[in-house]
C-alpha positions in Angstrom: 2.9 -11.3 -2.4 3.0 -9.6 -5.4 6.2 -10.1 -7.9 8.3 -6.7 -8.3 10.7 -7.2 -11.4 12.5 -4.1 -11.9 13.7 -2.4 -15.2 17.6 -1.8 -15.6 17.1 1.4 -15.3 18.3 3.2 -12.3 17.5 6.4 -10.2 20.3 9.0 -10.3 22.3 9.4 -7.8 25.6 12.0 -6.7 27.6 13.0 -3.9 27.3 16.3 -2.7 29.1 18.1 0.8 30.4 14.7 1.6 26.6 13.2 1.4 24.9 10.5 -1.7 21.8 12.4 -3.0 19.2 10.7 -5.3 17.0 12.4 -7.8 13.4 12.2 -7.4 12.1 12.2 -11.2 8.4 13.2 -9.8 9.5 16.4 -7.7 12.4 16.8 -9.7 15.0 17.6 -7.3 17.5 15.9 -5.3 17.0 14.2 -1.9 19.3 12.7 0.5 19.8 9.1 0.3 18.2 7.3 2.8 17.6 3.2 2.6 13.7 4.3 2.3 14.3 7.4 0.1 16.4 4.3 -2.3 13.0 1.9 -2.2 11.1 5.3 -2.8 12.9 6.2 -6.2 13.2 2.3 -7.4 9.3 2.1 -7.2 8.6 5.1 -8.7 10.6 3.8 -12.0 8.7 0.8 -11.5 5.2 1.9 -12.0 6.4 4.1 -14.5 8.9 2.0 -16.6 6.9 -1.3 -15.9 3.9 -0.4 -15.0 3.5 3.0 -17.6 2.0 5.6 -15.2 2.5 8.9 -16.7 4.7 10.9 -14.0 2.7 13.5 -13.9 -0.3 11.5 -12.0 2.0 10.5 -9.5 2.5 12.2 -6.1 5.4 12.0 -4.0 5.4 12.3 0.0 2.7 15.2 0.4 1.0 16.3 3.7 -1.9 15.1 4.8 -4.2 15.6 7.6 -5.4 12.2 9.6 -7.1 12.2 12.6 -6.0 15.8 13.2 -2.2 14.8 12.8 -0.2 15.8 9.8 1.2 12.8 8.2 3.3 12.4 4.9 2.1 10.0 2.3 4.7 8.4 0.2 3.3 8.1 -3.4 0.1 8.4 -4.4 -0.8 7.7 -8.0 -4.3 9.3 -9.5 -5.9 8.0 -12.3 -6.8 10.5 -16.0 -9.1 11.7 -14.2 -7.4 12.4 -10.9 -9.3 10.1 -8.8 -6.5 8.5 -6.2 -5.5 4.9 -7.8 -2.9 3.6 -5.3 -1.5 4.4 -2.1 1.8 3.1 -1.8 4.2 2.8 1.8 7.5 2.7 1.6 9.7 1.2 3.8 13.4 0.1 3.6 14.6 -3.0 2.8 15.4 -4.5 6.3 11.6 -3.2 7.8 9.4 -6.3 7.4 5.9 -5.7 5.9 3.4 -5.9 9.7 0.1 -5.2 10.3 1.6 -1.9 11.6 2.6 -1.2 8.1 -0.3 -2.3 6.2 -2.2 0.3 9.4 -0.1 3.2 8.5 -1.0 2.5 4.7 -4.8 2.0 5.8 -4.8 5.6 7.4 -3.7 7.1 4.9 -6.4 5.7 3.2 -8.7 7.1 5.6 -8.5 10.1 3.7 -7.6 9.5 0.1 -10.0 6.9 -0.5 -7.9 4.9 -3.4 -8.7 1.7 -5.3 -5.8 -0.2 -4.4 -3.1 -0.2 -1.3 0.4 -1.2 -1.6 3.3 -2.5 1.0 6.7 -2.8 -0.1 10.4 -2.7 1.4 11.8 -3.1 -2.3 12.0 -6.8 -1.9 8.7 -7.7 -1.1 5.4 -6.2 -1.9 1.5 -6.8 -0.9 -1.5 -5.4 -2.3 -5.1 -4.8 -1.8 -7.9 -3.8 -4.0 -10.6 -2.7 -2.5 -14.6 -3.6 -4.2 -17.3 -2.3 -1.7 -16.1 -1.9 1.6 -13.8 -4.6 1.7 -10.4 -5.2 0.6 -9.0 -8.1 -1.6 -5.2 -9.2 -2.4 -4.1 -8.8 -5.3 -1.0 -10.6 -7.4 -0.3 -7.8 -9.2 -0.1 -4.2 -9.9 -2.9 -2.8 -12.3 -0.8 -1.3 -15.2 -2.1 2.4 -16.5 -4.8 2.4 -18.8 -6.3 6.1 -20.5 -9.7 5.4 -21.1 -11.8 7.4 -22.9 
């Protein structure tokens, strides 16, 4: 399990036509707040506030074909070079972290080939890094590093 300690800061959030919205600072508009939409926006300022990943590598629920089936993705971050990094699922605080979880995440993965997996509900988180085939846990979350 690895140990999520999140900055004070906050995602935005306002009421609009009776409904809470929540600004995504990647696509930089405003979503409707769902419980997984709230573990979404919290990570995101995690692996930029903590973790120092430039926004702009990061990729927030895009399409993807696996298997033949569209699927969304919910982040994806790329290294300088814009090699995938991490996948990342996201699911809301009460969803516990399964195998069926940690199989959506590894389809996903089927087709962006990324260095690293991750899990998380907001409360808890698991990760993998992957070296050859296989993949490893990990304790934490590699933080951004530009290299030359």
């Amino acid at each position: 399990m690895i140990e999520i300690i999140y900055p004070d800061k906050k995602p935005l959030i306002q009421e609009k036509d009776n409904k809470e919205q929540i600004f995504c600072m990647i696509r930089k508009r405003w979503y409707l707040l769902t419980p997984e939409e709230w573990v979404r926006q919290n990570f995101l300022i995690y692996l930029t506030e903590v973790k120092k990943y430039p926004p702009s590598l990061i990729a927030v629920e895009k399409q993807l074909l696996v298997t033949g089936i569209k699927k969304r993705f919910d982040i994806v971050v790329y290294d300088q070079h814009l090699n995938p990094l991490i996948i990342t699922e996201c699911k809301e605080m009460n969803i516990r972290l399964t195998d069926e979880v940690l199989q959506q995440c590894l389809s996903y993965y089927s087709v962006i080939q990324s260095l690293f997996l991750l899990i998380t509900n907001g409360k808890q988180t698991v990760g993998f890094e992957r070296i050859g085939r296989e993949f490893f846990p990990i304790e934490d979350i590699p933080t951004y590093k530009k290299t030359g």
